[in-house]
PDB file of N, CA, C and O in Angstrom, chain B, residues numbered from 101:
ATOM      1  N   UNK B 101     137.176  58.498 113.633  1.00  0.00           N
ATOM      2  CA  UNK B 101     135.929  58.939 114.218  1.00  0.00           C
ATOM      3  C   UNK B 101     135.824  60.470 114.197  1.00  0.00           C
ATOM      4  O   UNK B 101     134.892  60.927 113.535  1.00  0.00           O
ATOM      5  N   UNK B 102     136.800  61.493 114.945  1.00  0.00           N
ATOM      6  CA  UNK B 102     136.645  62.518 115.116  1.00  0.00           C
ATOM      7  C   UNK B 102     136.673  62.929 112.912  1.00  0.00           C
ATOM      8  O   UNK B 102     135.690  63.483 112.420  1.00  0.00           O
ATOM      9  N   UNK B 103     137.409  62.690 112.368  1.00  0.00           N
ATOM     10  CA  UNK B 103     137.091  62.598 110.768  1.00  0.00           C
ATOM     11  C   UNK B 103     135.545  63.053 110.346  1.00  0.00           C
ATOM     12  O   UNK B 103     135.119  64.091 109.838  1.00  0.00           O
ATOM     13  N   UNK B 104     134.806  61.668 110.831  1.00  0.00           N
ATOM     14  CA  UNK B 104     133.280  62.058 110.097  1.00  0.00           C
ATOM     15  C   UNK B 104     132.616  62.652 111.160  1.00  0.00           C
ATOM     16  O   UNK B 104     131.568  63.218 110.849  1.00  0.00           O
ATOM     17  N   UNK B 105     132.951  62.680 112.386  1.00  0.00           N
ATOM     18  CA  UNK B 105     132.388  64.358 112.809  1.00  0.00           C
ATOM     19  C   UNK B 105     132.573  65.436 112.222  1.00  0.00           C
ATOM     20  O   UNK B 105     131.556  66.080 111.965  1.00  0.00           O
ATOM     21  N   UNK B 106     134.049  66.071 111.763  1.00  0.00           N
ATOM     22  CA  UNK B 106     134.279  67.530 111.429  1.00  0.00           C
ATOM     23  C   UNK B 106     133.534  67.336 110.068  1.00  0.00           C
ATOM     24  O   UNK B 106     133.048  68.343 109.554  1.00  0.00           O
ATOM     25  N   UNK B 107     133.404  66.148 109.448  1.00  0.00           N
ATOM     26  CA  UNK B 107     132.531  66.118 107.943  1.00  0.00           C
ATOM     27  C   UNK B 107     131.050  66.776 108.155  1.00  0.00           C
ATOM     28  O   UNK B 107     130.416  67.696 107.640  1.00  0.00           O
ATOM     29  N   UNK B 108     130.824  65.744 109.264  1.00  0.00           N
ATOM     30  CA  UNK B 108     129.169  66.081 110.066  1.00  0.00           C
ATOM     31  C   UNK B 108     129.171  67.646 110.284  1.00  0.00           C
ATOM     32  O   UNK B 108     128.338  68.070 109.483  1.00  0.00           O
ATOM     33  N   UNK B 109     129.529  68.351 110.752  1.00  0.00           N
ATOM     34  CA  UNK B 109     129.568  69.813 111.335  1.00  0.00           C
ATOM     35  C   UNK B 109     129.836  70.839 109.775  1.00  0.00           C
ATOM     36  O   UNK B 109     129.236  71.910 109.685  1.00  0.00           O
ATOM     37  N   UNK B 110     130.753  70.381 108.657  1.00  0.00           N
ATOM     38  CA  UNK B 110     130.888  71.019 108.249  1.00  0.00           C
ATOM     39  C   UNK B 110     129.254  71.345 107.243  1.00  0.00           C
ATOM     40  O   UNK B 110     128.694  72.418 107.019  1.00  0.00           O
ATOM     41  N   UNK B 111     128.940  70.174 106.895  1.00  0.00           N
ATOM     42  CA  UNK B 111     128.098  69.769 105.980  1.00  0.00           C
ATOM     43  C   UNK B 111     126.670  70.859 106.647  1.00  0.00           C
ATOM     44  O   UNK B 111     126.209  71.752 105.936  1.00  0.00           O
ATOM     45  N   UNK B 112     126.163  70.607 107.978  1.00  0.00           N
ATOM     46  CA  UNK B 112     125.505  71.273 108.531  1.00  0.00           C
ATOM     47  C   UNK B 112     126.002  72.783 108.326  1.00  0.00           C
ATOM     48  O   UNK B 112     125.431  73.404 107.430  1.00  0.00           O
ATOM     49  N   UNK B 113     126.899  73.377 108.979  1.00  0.00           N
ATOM     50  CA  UNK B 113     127.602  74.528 108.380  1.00  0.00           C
ATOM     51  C   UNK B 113     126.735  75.184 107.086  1.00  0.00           C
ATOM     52  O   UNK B 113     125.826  75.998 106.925  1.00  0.00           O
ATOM     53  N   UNK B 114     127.470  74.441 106.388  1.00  0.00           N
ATOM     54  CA  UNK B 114     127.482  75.092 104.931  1.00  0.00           C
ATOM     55  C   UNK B 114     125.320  74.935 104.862  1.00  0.00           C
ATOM     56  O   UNK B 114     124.588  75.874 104.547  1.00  0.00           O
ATOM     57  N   UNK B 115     125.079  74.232 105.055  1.00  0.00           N
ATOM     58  CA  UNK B 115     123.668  73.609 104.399  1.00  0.00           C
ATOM     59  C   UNK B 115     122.575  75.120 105.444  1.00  0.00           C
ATOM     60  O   UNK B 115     121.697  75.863 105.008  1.00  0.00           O
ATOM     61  N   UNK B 116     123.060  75.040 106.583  1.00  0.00           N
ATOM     62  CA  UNK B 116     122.659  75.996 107.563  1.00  0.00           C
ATOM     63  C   UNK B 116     122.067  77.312 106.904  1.00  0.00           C
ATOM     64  O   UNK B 116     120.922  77.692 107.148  1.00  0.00           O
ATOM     65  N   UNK B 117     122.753  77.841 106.226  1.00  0.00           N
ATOM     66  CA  UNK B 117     122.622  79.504 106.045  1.00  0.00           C
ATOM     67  C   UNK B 117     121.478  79.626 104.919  1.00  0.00           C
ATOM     68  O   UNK B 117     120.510  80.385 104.877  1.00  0.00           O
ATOM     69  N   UNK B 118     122.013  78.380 103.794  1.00  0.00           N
ATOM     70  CA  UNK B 118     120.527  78.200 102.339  1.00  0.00           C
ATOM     71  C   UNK B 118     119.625  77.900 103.079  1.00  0.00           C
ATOM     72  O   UNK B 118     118.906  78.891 103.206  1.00  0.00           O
ATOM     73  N   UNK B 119     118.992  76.480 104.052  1.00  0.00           N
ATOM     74  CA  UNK B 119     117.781  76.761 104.733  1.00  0.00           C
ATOM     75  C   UNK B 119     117.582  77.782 105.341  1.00  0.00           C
ATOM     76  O   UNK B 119     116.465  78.209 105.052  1.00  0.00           O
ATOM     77  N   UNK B 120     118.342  78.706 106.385  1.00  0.00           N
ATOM     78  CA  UNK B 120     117.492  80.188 106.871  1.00  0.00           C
ATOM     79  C   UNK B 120     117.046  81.065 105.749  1.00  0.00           C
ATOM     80  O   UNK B 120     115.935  81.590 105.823  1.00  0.00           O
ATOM     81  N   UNK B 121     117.786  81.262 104.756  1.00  0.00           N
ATOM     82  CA  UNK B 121     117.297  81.987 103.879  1.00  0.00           C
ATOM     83  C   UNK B 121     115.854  81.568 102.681  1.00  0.00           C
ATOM     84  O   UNK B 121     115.061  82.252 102.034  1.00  0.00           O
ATOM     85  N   UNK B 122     116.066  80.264 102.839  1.00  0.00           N
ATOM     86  CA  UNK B 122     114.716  79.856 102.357  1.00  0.00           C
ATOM     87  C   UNK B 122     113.638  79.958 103.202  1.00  0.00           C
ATOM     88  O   UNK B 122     112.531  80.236 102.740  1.00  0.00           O
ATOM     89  N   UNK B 123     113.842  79.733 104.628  1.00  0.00           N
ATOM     90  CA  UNK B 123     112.857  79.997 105.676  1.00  0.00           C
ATOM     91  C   UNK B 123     112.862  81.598 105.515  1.00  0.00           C
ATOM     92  O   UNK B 123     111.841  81.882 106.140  1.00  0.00           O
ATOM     93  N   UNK B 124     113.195  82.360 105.226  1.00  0.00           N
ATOM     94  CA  UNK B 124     113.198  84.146 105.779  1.00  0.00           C
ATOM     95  C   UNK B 124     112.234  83.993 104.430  1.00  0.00           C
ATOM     96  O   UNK B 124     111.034  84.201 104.610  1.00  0.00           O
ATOM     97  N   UNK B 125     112.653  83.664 103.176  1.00  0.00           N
ATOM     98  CA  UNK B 125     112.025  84.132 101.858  1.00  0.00           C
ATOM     99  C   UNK B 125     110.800  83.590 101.940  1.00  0.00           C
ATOM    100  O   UNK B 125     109.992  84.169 101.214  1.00  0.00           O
ATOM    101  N   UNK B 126     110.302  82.564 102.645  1.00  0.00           N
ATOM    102  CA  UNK B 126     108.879  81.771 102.388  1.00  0.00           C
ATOM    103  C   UNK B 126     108.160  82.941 103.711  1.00  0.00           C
ATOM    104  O   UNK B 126     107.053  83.449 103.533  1.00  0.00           O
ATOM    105  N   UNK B 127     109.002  83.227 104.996  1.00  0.00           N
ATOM    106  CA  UNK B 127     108.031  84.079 105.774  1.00  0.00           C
ATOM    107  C   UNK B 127     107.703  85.234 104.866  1.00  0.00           C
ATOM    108  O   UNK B 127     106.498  85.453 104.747  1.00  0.00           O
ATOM    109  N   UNK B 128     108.338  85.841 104.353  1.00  0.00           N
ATOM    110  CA  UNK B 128     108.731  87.706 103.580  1.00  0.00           C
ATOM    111  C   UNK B 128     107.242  86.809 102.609  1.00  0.00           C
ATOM    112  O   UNK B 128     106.141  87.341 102.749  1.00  0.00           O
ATOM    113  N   UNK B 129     107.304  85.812 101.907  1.00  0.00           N
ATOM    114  CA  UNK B 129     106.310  85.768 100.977  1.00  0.00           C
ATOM    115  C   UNK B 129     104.885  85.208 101.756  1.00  0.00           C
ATOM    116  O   UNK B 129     103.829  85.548 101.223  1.00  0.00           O
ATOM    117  N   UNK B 130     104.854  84.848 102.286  1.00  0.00           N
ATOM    118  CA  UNK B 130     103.398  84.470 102.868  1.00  0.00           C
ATOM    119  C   UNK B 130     103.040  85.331 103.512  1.00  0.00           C
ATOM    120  O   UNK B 130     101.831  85.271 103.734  1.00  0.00           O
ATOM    121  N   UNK B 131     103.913  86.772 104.270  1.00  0.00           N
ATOM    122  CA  UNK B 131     103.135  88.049 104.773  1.00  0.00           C
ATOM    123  C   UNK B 131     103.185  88.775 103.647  1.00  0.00           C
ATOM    124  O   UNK B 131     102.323  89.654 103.624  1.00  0.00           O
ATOM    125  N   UNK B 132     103.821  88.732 102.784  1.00  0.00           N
ATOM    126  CA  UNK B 132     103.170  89.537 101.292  1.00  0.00           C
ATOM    127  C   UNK B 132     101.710  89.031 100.795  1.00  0.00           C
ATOM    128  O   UNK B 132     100.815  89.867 100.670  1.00  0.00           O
ATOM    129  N   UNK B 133     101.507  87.857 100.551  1.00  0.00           N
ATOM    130  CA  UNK B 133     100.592  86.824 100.223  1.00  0.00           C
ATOM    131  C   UNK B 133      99.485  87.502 101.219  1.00  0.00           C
ATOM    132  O   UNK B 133      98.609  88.274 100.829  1.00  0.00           O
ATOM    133  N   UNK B 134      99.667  87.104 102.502  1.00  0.00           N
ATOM    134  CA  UNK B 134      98.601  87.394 103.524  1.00  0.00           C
ATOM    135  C   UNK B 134      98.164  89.271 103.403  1.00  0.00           C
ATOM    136  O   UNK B 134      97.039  89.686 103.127  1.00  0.00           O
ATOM    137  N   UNK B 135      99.073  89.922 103.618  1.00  0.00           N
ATOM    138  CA  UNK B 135      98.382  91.398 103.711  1.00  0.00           C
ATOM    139  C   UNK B 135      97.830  91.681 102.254  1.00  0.00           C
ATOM    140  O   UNK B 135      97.053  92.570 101.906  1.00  0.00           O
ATOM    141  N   UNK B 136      98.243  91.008 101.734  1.00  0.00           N
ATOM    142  CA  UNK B 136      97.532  91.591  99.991  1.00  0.00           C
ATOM    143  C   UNK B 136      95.977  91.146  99.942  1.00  0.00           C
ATOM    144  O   UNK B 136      95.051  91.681  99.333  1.00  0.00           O
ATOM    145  N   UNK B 137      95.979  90.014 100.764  1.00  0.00           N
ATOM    146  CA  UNK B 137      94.715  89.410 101.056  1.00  0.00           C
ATOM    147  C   UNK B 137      93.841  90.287 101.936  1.00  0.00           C
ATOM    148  O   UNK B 137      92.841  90.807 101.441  1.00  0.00           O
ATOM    149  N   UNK B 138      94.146  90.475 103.162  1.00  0.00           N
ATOM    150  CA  UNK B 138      93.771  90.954 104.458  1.00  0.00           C
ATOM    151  C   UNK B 138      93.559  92.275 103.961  1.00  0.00           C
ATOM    152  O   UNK B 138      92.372  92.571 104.097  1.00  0.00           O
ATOM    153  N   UNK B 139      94.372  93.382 103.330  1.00  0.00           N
ATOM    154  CA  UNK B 139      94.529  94.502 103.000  1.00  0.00           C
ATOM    155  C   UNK B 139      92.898  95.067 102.748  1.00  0.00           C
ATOM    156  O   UNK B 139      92.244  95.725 103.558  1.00  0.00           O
ATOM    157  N   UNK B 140      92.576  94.733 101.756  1.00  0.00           N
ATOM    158  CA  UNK B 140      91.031  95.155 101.507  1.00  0.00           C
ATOM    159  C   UNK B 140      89.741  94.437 102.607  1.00  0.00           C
ATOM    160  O   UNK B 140      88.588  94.086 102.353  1.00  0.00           O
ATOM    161  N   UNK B 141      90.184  94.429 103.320  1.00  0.00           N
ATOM    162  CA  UNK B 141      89.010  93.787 104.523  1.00  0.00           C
ATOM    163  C   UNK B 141      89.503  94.761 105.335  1.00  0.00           C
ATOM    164  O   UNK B 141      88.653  95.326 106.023  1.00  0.00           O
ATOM    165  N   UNK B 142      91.208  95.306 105.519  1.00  0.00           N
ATOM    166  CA  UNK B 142      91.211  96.332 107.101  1.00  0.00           C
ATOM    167  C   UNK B 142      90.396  97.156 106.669  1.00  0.00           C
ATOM    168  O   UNK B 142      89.636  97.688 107.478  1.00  0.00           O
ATOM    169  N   UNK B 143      90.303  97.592 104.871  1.00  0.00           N
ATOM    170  CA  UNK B 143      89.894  99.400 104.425  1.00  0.00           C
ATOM    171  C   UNK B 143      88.605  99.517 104.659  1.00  0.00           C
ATOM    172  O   UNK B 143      88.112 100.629 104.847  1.00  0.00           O
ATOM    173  N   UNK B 144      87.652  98.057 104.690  1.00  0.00           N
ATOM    174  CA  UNK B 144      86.198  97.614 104.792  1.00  0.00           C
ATOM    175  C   UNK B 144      86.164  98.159 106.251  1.00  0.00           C
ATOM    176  O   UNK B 144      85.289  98.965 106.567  1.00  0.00           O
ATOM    177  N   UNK B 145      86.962  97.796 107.016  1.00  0.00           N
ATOM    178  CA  UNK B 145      86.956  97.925 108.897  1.00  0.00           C
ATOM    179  C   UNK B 145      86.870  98.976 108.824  1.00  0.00           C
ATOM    180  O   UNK B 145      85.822  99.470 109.239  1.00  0.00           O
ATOM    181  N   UNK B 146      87.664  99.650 108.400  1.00  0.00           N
ATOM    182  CA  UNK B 146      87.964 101.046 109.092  1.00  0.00           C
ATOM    183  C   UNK B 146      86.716 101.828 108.645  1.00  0.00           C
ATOM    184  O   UNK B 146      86.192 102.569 109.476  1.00  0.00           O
ATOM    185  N   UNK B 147      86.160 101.728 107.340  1.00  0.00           N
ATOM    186  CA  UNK B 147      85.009 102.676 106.678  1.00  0.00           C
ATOM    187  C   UNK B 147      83.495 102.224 107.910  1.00  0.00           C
ATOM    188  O   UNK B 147      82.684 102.825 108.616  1.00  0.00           O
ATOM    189  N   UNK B 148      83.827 100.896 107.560  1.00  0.00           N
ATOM    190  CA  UNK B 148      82.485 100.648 108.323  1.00  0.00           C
ATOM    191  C   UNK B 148      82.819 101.061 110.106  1.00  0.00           C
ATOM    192  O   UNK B 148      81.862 101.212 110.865  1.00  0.00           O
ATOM    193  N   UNK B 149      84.182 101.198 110.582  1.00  0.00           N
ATOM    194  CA  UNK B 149      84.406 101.961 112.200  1.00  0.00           C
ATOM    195  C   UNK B 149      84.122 103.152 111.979  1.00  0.00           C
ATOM    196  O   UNK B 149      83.370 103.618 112.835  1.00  0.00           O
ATOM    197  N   UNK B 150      84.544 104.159 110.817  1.00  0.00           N
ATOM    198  CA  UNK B 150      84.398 105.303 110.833  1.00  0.00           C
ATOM    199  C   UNK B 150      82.892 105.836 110.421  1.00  0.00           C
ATOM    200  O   UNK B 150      82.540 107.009 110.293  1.00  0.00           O
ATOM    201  N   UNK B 151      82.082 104.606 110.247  1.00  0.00           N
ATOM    202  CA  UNK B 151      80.572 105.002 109.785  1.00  0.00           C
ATOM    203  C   UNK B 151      79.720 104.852 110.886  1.00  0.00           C
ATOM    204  O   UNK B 151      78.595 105.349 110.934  1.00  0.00           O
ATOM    205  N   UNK B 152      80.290 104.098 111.879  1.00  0.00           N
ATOM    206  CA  UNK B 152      79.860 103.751 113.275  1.00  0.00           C
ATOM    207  C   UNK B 152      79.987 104.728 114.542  1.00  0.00           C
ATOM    208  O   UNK B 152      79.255 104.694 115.530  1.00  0.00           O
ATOM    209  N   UNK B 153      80.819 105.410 114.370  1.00  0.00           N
ATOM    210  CA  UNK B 153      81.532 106.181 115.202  1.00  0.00           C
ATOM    211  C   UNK B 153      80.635 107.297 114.754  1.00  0.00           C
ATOM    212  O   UNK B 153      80.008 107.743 115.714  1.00  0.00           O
ATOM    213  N   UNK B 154      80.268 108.100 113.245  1.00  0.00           N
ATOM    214  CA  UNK B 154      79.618 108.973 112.667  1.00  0.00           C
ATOM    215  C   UNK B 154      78.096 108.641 113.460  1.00  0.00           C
ATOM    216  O   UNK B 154      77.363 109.419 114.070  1.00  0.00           O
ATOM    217  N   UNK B 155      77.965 107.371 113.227  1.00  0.00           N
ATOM    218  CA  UNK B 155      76.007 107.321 113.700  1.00  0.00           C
ATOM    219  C   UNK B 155      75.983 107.631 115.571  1.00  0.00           C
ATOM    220  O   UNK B 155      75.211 108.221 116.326  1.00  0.00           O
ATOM    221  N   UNK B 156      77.172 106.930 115.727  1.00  0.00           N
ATOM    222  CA  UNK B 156      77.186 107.212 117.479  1.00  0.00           C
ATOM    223  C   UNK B 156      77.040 108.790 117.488  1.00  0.00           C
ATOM    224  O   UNK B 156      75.973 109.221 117.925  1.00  0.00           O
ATOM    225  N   UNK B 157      78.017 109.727 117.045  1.00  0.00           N
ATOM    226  CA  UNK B 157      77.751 110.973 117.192  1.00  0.00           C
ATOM    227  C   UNK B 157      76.338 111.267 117.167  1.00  0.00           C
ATOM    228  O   UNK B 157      75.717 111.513 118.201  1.00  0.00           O
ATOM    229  N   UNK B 158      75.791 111.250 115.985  1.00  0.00           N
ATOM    230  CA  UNK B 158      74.915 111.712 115.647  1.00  0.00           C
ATOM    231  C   UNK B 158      73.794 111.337 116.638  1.00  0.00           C
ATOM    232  O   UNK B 158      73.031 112.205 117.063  1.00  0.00           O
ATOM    233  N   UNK B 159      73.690 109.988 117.020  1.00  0.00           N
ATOM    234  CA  UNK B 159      72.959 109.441 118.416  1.00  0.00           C
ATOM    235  C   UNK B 159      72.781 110.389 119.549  1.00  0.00           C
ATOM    236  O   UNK B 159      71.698 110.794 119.970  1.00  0.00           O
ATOM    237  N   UNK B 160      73.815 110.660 119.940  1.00  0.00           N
ATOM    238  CA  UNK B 160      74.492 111.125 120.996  1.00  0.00           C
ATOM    239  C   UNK B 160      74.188 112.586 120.935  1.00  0.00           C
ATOM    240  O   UNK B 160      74.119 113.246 121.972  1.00  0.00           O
ATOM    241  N   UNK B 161      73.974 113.202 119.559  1.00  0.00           N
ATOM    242  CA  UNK B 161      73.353 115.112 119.563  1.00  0.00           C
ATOM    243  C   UNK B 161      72.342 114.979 119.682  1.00  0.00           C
ATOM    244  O   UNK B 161      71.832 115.865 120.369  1.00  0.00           O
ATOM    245  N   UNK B 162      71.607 114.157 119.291  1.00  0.00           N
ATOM    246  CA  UNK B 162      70.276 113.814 118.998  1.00  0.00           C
ATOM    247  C   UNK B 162      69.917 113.993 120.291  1.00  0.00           C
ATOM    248  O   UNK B 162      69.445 115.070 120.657  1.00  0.00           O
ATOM    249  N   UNK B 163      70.136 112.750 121.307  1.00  0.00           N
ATOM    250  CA  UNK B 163      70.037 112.280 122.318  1.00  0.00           C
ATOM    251  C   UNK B 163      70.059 113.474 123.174  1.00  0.00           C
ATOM    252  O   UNK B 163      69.259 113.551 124.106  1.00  0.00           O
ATOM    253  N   UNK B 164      71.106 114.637 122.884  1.00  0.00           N
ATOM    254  CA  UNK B 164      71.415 115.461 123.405  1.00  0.00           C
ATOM    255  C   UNK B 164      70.384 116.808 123.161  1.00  0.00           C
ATOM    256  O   UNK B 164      70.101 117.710 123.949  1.00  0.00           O
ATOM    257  N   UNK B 165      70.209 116.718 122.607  1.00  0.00           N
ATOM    258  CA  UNK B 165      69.027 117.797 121.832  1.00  0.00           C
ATOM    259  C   UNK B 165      67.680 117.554 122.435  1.00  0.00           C
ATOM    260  O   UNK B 165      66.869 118.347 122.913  1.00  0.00           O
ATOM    261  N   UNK B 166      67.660 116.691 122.340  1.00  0.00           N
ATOM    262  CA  UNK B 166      65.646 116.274 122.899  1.00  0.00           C
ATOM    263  C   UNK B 166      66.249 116.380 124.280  1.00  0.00           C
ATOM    264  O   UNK B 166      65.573 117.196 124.908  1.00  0.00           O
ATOM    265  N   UNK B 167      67.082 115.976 124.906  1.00  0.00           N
ATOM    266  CA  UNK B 167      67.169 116.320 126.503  1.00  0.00           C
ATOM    267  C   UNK B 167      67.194 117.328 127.004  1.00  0.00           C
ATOM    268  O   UNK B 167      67.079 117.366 128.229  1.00  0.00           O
ATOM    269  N   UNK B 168      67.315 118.237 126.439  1.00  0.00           N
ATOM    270  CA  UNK B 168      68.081 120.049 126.561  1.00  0.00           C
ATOM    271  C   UNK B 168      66.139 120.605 126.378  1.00  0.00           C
ATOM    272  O   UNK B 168      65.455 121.239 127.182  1.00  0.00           O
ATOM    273  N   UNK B 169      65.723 119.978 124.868  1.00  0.00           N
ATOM    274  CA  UNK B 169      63.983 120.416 124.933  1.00  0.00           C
ATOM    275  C   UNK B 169      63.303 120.253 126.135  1.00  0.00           C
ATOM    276  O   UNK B 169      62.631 121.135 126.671  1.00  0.00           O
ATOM    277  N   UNK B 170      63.552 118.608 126.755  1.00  0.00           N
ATOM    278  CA  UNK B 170      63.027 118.357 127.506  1.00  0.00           C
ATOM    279  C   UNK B 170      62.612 119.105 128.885  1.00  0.00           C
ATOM    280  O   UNK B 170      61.603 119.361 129.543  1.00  0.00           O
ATOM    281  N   UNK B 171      64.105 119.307 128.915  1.00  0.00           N
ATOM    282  CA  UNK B 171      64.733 119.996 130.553  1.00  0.00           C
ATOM    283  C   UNK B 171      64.352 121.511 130.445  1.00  0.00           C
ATOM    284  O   UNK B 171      64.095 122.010 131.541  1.00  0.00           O
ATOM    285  N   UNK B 172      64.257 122.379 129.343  1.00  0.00           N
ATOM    286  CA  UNK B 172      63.645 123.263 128.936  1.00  0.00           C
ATOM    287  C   UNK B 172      62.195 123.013 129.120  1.00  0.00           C
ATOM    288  O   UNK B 172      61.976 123.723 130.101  1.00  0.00           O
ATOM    289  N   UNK B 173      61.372 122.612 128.895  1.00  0.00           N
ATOM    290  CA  UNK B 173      60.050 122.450 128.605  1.00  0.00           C
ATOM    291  C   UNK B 173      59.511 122.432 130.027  1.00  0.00           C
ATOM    292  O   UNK B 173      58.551 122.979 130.570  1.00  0.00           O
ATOM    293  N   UNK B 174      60.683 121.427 130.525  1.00  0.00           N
ATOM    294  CA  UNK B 174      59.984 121.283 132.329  1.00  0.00           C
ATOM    295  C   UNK B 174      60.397 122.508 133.149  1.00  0.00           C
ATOM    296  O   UNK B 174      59.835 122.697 134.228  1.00  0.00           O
ATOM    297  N   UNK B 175      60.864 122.928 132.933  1.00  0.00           N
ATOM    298  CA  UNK B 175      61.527 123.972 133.899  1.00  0.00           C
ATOM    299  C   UNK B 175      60.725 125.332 133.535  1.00  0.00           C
ATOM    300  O   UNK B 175      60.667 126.306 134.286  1.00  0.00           O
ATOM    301  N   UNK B 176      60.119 125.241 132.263  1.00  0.00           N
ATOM    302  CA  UNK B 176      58.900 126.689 131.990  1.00  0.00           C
ATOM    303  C   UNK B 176      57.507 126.545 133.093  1.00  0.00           C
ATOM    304  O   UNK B 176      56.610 127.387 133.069  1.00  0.00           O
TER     305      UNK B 176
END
């Protein structure tokens, strides 16, 4: 009995280390896979955040400008 246990343990053993490494190589490749994908959609994000952020400014002087006329205008 104790026989085809140490068989049992070894077999696991040895078999153990080729599945993690097939599991590590399939994660390493499906986040290669995935960011190669994803990659050109963050550069889309960021242009279209940084084009958003540009119009807010520009909102915001604007906004700032006619208020300054305003407050000027009333105060003559």
């Amino acid at each position: 009995m104790t026989l085809a246990q140490d068989i049992n343990i070894q077999i696991h053993q040895k078999a153990y280390p080729h599945f993690s490494g097939k599991v590590s190589e399939l994660g390493v490749s499906l986040f290669k896979g995935t960011w190669w994908y994803i990659h050109p959609y963050i550069i889309v994000f960021k242009i279209m955040l940084l084009a958003f952020a540009s119009l807010s400014f520009l909102y915001i002087h604007y906004s700032r400008q006619k208020l300054i006329k305003i407050f000027q205008n009333s105060s003559v």
